[in-house]
N, C-alpha and C positions, 0 to 999 in steps of 0.2 A: 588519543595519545597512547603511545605504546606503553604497555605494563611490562616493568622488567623485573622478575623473578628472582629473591635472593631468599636465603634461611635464616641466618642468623653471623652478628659477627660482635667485637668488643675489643675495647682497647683501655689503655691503663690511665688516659686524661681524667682529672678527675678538679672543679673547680678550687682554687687556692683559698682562705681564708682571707675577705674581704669586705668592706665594703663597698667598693666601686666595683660590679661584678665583670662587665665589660673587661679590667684589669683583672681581677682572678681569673676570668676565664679565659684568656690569653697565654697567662702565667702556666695556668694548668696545660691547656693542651700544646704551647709550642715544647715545653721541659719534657714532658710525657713523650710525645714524638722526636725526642732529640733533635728539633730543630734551633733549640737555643741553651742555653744553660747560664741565662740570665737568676740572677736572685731575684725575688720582688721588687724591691727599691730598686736595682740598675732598672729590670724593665719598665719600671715606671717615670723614671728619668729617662732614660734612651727615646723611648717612644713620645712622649712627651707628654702623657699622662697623670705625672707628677703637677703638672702644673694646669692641670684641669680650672678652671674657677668659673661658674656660670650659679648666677641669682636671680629667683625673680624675685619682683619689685613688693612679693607678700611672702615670700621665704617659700611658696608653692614647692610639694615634695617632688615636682619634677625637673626642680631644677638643674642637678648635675645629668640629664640625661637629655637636655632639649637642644641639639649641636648635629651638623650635617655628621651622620653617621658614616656615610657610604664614605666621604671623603677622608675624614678623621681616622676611620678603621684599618682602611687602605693604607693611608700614610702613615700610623703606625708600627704596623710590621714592616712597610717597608723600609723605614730609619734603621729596623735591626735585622735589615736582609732576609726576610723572608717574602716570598712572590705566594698570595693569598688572593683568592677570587673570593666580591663580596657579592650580595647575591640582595636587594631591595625591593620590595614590591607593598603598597598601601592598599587598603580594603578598597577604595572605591577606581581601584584600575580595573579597566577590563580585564585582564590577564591575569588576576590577583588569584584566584583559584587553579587555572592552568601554573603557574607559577609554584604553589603550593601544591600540587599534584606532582611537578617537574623535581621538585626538593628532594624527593624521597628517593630518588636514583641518586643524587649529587652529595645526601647524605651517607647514604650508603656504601654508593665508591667509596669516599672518604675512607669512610671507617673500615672498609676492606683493603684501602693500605695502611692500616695501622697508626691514621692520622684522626682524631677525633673532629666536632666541629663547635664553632661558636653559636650561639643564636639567640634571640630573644626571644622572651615569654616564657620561659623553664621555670616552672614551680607559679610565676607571678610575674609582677611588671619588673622583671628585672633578668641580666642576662646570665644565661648561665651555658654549660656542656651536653652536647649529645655527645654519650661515647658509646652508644651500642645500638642492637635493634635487636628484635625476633618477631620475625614474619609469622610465625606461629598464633603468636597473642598480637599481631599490628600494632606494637609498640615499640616508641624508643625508650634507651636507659639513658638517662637522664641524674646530672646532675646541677643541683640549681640550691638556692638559700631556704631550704626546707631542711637539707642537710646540720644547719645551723640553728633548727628551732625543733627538730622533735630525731631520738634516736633512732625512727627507719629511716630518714632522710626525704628523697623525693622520689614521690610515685612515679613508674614508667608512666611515658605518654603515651598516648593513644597517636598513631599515624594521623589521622583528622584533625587532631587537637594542633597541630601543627602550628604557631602563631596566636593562637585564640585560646591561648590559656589567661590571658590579660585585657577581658572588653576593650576598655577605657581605649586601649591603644591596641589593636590585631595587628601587629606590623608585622609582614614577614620580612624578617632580617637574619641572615646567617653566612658566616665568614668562614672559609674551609682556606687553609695554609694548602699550599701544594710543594713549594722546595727551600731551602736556604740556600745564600750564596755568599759569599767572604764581602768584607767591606770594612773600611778603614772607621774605626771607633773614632778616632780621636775627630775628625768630621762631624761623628754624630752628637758626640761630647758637643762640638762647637755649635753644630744644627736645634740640639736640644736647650740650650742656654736663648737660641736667640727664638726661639719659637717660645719659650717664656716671656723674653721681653716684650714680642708682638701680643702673646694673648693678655698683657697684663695691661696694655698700652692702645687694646683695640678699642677704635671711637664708637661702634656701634655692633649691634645683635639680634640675631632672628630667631622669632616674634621678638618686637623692641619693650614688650614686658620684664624680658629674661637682657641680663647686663653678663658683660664680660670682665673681668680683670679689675683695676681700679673700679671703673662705674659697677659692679657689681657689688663691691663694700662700701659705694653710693647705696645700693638698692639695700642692701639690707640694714645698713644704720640709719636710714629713712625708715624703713617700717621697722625696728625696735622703737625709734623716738615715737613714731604716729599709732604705734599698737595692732598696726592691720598686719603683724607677722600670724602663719601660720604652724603653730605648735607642732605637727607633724610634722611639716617640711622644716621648718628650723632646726628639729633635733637632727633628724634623718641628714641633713647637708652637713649638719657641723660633725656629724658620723661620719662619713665618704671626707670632707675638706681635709681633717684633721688626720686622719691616714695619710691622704696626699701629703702632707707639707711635713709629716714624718719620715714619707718616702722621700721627700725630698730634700730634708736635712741627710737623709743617710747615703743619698747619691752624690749629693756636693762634697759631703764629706770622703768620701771614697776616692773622688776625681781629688783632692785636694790632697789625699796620701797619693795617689796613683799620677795623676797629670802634673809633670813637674813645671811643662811648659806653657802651663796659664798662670800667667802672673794674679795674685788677686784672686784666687779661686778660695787660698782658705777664708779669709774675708766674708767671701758668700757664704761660702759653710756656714762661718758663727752665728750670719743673721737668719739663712734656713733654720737651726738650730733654736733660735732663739725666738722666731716664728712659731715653730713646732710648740716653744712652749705654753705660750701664750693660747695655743688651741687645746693643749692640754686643761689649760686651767678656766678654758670656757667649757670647754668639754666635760671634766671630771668635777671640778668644787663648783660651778655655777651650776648649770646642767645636771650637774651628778648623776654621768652617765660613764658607764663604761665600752670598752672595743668588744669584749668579746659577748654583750650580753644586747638584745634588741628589747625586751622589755621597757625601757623607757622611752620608747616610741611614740606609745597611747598617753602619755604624761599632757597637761598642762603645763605653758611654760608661763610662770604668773607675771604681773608689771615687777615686782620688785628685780625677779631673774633679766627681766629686761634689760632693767634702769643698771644692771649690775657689767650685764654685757656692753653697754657701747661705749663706754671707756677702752673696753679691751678689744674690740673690734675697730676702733678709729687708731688704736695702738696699732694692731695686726697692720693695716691698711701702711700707715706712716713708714711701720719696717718694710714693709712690701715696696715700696720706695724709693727707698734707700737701696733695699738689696736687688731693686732694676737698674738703680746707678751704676753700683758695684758692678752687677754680671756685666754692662755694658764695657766700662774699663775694662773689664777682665777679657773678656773679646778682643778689644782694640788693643791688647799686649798679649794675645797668643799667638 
């Protein structure tokens, strides 16, 4: 494979404050490259984002991250116009190191027009920004959730380390934006509303450990009742959930000043809203946990937090519900 020769380059992407980092790092590098000038919450409703919901059947911490990437990444930027090459490859393909040698050109371009790139394994198992390099030291600049646990943030990587900063999972995965194109909002407003209904509505999920949407607050009020949740993954999901359904109170809310011509949209707002709450207060007075701190990660979560939770989790569920009713009407009168 031909070696193609670069020095050094750098751009201003830098990951958003987050916990679904996939969404920060989006946030950051499309705003950065003025390919969008989405706020958080729109991008996270546009894209569809917002409505993330995947559990597995033990609260396992990898739940919010176990979903066809290639497909889901693609689709969307593409919701909010932007045309991005995703780039997939797993350790045990033949090509998995060819692929991972090929990266560092496709990185690089990137970043020499001034476009940063997405990718996984940045800092750890989770996604975050390459926005530099220097050929000098074989490193990228790198930002990833290191940023958010010690004041130098995260170490460049090393050009090898490429993917394999996270065993458990070596996936090389990384999404580079290439243009934006105009495209009718109020479409995606519509597109994003019903791509909620489908994910919240969907009959089944791969691996059938991990549930979607309704059967997903199947799976986890099952293991609060039976006790086989996992105290990492429980906290860590209800961190990432409860962002979303904040984002997504604040999207509905926005469409519901902004979109005159959805009948029924404020409606949905109230119950996003009022969703949103109900995760605050598993999140903050159950949990006693906060957004901006990871510390209670390593926590036990005891029977009594349990027993405390699936009142308000079979609530959560109920609203969730109702407010697929709603957005449905609210479709069939836009």
């Amino acid at each position: 494979m031909t070696h193609v020769t670069y020095s050094s380059g750098e751009t201003s992407a830098r990951l958003s404050p987050c916990w679904l980092t996939y969404l920060g790092s989006i946030h950051g590098v499309l705003n950065a490259a003025k390919l969008t000038d989405l706020s958080y919450s729109e991008m996270a409703g546009m894209t569809g984002m917002a409505f993330h919901f995947i559990i597995h059947k033990n609260c396992d911490v990898a739940s919010p991250t176990v979903y066809d990437w290639v497909g889901r990444h693609m689709n969307a930027l593409e919701r909010i116009g932007v045309l991005s090459e995703v780039y997939h490859y797993e350790p045990w393909a033949k090509t998995y190191e060819a692929a991972r040698a090929r990266a560092e050109v496709h990185i690089k371009q990137s970043i020499d027009r001034g476009i940063g790139v997405i990718a996984w394994a940045i800092d750890m198992g989770e996604f975050g920004i390459i926005y530099g390099y220097d050929d000098e030291d074989g490193v990228y600049l790198v930002d990833g959730v290191e940023k958010f646990m010690r004041p130098l943030g995260s170490d460049p990587m090393l050009y090898d380390n490429l993917a394999k900063k996270f065993p458990p999972a070596p996936f090389l995965h990384y999404q580079i934006p290439i243009a934006s194109v105009d495209y009718d909002r109020k479409q995606v407003y519509r597109d994003s509303l019903q791509f909620y209904v489908d994910e919240m509505e969907k009959d089944a999920h791969l691996p059938s450990d991990f549930q979607t949407g309704f059967k997903a607050y199947d799976n986890w009020i099952q293991s609060l009742t039976e006790g086989t949740y996992q105290a990492f993954g429980l906290r860590y999901m209800v961190s990432v959930y409860s962002e979303l359904k904040t984002c997504a109170a604040s999207y509905t809310r926005k469409l519901a000043e902004t979109w005159q011509e959805c009948n029924g949209i404020r409606e949905v707002a109230d119950r996003f809203e009022a969703l949103s709450g109900i995760y605050r207060v598993i999140e903050q007075e159950v949990l006693e946990q906060t957004y901006s701190d990871n510390q209670h990660l390593g926590k036990p979560v005891s029977k009594s937090q349990a027993e405390q939770l699936i009142p308000l989790v079979e609530r959560a569920k109920a609203l969730e519900v109702e407010t697929v009713q709603l957005v449905k009407q609210a479709l069939a009168h836009s």
